[in-house]
N, C-alpha and C positions, 0 to 999 in steps of 0.2 A: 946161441941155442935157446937163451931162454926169453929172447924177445920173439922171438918163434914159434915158441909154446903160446906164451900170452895172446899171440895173437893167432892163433889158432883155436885157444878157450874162449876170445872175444867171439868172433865166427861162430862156432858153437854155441853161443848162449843168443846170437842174434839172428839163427836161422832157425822157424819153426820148425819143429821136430812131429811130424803124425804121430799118434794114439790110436790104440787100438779100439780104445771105449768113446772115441770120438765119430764122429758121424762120416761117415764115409764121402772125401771129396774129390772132383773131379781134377786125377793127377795125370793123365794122358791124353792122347789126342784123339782117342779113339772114339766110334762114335756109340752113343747110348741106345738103347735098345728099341728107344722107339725111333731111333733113325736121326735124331737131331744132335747137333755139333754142341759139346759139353761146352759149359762157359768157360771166358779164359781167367786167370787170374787176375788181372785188372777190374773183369765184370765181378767178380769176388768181391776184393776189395771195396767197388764202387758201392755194391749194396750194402756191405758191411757201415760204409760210413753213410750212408741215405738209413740205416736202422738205428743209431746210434741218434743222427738229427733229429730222429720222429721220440725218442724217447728221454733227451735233454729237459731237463726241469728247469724254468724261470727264474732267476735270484730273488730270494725273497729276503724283505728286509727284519730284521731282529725287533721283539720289543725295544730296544735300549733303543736303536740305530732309529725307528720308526717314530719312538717319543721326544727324539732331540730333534727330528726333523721337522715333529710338530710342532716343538715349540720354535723354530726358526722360522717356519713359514705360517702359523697362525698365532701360537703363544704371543710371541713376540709382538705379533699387531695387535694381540687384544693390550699389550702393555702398552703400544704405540698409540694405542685407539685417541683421535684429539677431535676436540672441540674447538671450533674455532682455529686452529692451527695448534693448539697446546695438548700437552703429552708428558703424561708425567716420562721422568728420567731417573734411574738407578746409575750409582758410582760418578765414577767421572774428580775423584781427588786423590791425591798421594799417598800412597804405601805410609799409615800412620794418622792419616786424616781421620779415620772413623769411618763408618756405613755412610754411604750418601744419598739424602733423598733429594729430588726437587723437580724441574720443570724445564720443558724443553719447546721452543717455537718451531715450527716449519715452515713458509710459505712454499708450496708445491709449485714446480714449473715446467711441466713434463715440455712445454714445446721451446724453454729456453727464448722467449720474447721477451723477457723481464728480468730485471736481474731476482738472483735467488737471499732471502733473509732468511737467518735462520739465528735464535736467541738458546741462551743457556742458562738457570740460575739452578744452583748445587748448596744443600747446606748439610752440615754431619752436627752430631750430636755433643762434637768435640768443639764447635763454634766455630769449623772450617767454614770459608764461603769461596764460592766462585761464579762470576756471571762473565758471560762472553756473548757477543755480539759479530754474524758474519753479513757483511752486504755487497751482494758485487755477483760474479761469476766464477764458483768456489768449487764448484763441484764436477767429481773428474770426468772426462770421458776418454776415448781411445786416441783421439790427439786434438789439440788447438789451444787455445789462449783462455789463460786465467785471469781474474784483476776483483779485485774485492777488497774491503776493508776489512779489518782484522779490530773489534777494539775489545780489554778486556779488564777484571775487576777479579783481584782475590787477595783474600785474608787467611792464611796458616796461623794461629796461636802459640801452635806447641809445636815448632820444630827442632828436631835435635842439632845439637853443635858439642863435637866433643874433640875440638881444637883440629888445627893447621898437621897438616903430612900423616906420613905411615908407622908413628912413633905414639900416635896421639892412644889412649884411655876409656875404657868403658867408666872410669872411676870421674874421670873429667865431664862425663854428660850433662848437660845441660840445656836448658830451654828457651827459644826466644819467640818473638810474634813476628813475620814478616807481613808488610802489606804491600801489593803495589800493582800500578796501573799501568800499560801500556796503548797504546794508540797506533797501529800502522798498518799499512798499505800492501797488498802484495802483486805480483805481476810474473807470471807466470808462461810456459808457454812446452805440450806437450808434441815433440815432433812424433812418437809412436806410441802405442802402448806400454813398452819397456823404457823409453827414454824421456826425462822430463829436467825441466831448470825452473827456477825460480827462483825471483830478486822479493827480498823484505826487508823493509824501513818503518820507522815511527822514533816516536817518542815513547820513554818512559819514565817513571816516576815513584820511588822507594822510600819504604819508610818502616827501621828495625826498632821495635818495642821489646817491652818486658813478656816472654813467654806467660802461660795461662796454666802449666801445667805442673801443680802444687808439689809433685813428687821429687822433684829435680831441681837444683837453682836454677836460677836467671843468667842468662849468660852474659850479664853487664856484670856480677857478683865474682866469676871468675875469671874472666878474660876482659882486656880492655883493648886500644886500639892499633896498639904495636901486636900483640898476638893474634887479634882479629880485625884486619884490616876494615873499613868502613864501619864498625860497629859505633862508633860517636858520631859520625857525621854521613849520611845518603845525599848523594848528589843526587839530581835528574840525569840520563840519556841520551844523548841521541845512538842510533844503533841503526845499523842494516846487515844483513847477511844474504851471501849469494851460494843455492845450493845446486848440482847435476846429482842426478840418482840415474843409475843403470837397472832397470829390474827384469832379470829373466826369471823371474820362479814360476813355475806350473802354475800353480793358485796360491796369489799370495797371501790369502788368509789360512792356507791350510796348505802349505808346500811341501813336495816330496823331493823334489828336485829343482835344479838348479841353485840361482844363487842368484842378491842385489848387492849393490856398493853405491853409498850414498857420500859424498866429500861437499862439505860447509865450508865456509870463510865466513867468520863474522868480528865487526869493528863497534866498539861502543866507547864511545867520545863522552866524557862528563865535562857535562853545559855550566857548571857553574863557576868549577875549581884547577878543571883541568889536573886533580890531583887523583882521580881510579880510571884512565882512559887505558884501553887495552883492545886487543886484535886476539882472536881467538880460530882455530884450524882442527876439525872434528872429522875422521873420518870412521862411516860404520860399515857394514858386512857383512852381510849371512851366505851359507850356503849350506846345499841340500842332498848326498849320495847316496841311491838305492845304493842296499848292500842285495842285489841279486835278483829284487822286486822292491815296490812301492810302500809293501809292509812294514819293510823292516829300512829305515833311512839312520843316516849318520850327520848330525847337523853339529854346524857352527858355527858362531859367533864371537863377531871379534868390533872393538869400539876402542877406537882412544884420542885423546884431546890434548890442546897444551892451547895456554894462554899466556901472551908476550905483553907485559906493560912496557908504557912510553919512558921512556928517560923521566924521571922524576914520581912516576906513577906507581899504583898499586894496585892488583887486584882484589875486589872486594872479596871477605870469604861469604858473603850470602850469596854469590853469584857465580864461586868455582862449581865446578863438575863435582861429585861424588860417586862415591862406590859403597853398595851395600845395599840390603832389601828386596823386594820380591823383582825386578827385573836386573841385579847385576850384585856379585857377590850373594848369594840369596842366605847362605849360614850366618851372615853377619845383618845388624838393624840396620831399619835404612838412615841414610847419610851417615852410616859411620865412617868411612875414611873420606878426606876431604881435600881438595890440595890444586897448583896450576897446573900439573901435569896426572894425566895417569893414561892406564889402556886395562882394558880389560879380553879378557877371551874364556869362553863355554863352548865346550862341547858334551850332546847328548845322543846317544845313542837310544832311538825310537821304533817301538812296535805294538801294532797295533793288531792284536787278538782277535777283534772285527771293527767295521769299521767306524762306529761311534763311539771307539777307546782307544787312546793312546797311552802308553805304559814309557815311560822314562828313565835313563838312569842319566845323570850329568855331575858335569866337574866343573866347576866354576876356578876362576884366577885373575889375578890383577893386585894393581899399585898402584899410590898416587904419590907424587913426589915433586920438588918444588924450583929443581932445575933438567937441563935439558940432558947436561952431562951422567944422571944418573938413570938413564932409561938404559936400563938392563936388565936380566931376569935374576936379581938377587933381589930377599925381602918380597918373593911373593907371598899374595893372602890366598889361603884357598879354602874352599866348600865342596862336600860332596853331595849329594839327594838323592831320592828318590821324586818319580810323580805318576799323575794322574791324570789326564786329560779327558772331557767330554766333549765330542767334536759332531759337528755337521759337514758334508762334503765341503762348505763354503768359509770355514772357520773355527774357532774354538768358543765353545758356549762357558764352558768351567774349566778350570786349572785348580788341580790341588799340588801342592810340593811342599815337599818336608826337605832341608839342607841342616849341615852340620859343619861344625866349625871349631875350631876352639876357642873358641866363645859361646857356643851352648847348639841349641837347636833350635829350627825357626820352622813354623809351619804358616802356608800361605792360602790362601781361598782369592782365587784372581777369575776376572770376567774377560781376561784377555791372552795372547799366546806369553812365550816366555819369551822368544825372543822380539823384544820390540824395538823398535829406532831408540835408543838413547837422546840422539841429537836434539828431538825434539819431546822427550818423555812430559812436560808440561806445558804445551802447546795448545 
């Protein structure tokens, strides 16, 4: 009986009901007084929605929505503006580097008859550097062949090391300088928009110093080369990695939906000693679920790594994966946990009020640990945040986030999304 009534009240609430203080409309077949056949309900209807089209108002863009789009489409090029091919460059170094200013090359090749150059130099105030150099055919389009030289140049001073696994100390931190050059080739090849590979080799070339940053030791003062692998002696490389990426996202600078998965292989061989030679397996992951519309999405992100040395070998610690900082663990400093295995996984739940804000809440997790047998979900680290995001349909212009830990509170001022490839976060 009473799925009876329900649906008897449904009926009822979904058949107009006449008023009397309503305008009187034509409810029979009869004909009207001056002789003519009364319209039918469909002719109703039809004008109601042709009155309805005439009096639709245009979407208009907001101040906020309208100012981020200026600065995407002309801001940006007055920053781009070059002479000669050069253009100054903002950021472009690691979570910890400092503000970064410097210079950036272009040579333009809209008809792709030439291969494309394009240079980089970055300095921060903390005496970070980095110059990169691309020549070849680098730049993507909807499918074909990549190949270009890849060569590059960078000096970190003050990076943190606050020892080996998921056990390790804020009390242990300490500072060292990495420098190192790499040299190689890439070869590429896009069969669709969504689907790409790419082979990379070279050479490279390392060398770990005394940190620059007064507050902290020197990480030769508390660790030496059985706790920190390669810290007495940096071979040379040779290396190549072979990557496939899947990407279905709507727009992948600014996705609502779908989802990419990108899986690495990479092998790095020490040329001198045959004593840090190792094989490493990286796979990363986003995806993107309207909760009901585009507003309001549910995203996640998932990354984990493991590296296997040779019989006799070591993994260097300048050269494991970390966790922690403004793209992965975000409560915790960056490179605080550190190790040959870990994985990480965020999820944020996003909306956006209109559409040049995005409002965040996410949970960060993960672990690094230093055999295979301990991949489990015990000893996880975790963060929680809030954010902030300033976004153009095309991307995100600013990222604010605040995460919490326990180990304090971290807040972040980022020029990029939150979720980024790991695989290659310094490429």
């Amino acid at each position: 009986m009473k799925p009876l009534l329900v649906a008897l009240l449904f009926l009822s609430a979904a058949v107009p009901v006449a008023r009397s203080d309503q305008a009187a409309e034509p409810q029979s077949p009869e004909k009207r007084a001056d002789g003519a056949e009364p319209p039918s309900q469909a002719d109703v209807w039809r004008q109601q929605r042709a009155e309805k089209l005439r009096h639709i108002v245009p979407y208009r863009q907001g101040g906020l929505e309208s100012g981020l789009l200026w600065f995407e489409e002309k801001g940006i090029k007055l920053l781009s503006y070059s002479v000669f091919g050069f253009r100054p460059k903002i950021g472009g170094l690691p979570t910890g580097g400092g503000f970064a200013l410097g210079t950036q090359f272009h040579l333009p090749n809209p008809t792709h008859s030439r291969p494309n150059l394009d240079g980089t130099a970055v300095w921060s105030m903390r005496g970070y550097q980095r110059y990169q150099i691309k020549f070849g055919k680098h730049e993507r389009e909807d499918r074909g062949a990549l190949l270009y030289a890849d060569l590059r140049y960078r000096k970190y001073p003050q990076e943190d090391f606050f020892g080996l696994g998921p056990r390790s100390t804020v009390r242990e931190r300490t500072n060292f300088s990495l420098e190192d050059a790499t040299y190689d080739g890439v070869i590429g090849y896009r069969a669709a928009r969504w689907l790409e590979s790419t082979f990379r080799f070279g050479y490279m070339q390392v060398n770990v110093d005394t940190g620059t940053d007064r507050r902290f030791p020197d990480t030769h003062r508390l660790f030496n080369d059985s706790t920190a692998p390669g810290l007495a002696d940096q071979p040379s490389f040779f290396h190549w990695a072979y990557s496939i990426t899947a990407d279905g996202r709507d727009v992948p600078g600014n996705p609502h939906k779908g989802g990419s998965v990108k899986g690495t292989f990479s092998r790095f061989t020490d040329v001198d000693r045959h004593a840090f030679s190792f094989d490493r397996l990286a796979v990363d992951a986003d995806g993107y679920l309207p909760l009901g519309s585009t507003v309001r999405v549910l995203a996640v992100h998932f990354y984990g790594s493991g590296d296997r040395a040779e019989p006799g070998s070591r993994v260097p610690f300048y050269m494991q994966e970390t966790l922690g900082g403004s793209e992965s663990l975000r409560g915790f400093r960056e490179y605080r946990f550190r190790d040959r295995y870990l994985f990480y996984l965020s999820g944020e739940y996003r909306w956006e009020p209109v559409r040049a804000v995005e409002l965040a809440l996410f949970y960060d997790t993960g672990k690094v640990f230093s055999r295979r047998d301990e991949l489990d979900f015990t000893g996880l680290r975790k963060s929680v945040g809030i954010g902030i995001r300033f976004k153009t349909p095309g991307g995100v212009v600013l990222r604010v986030d605040a995460a919490r830990s326990n180990e304090g509170t971290r807040i972040y001022f980022k020029f990029t999304p939150s979720f980024k490839d790991l695989s290659i976060r310094d490429q």
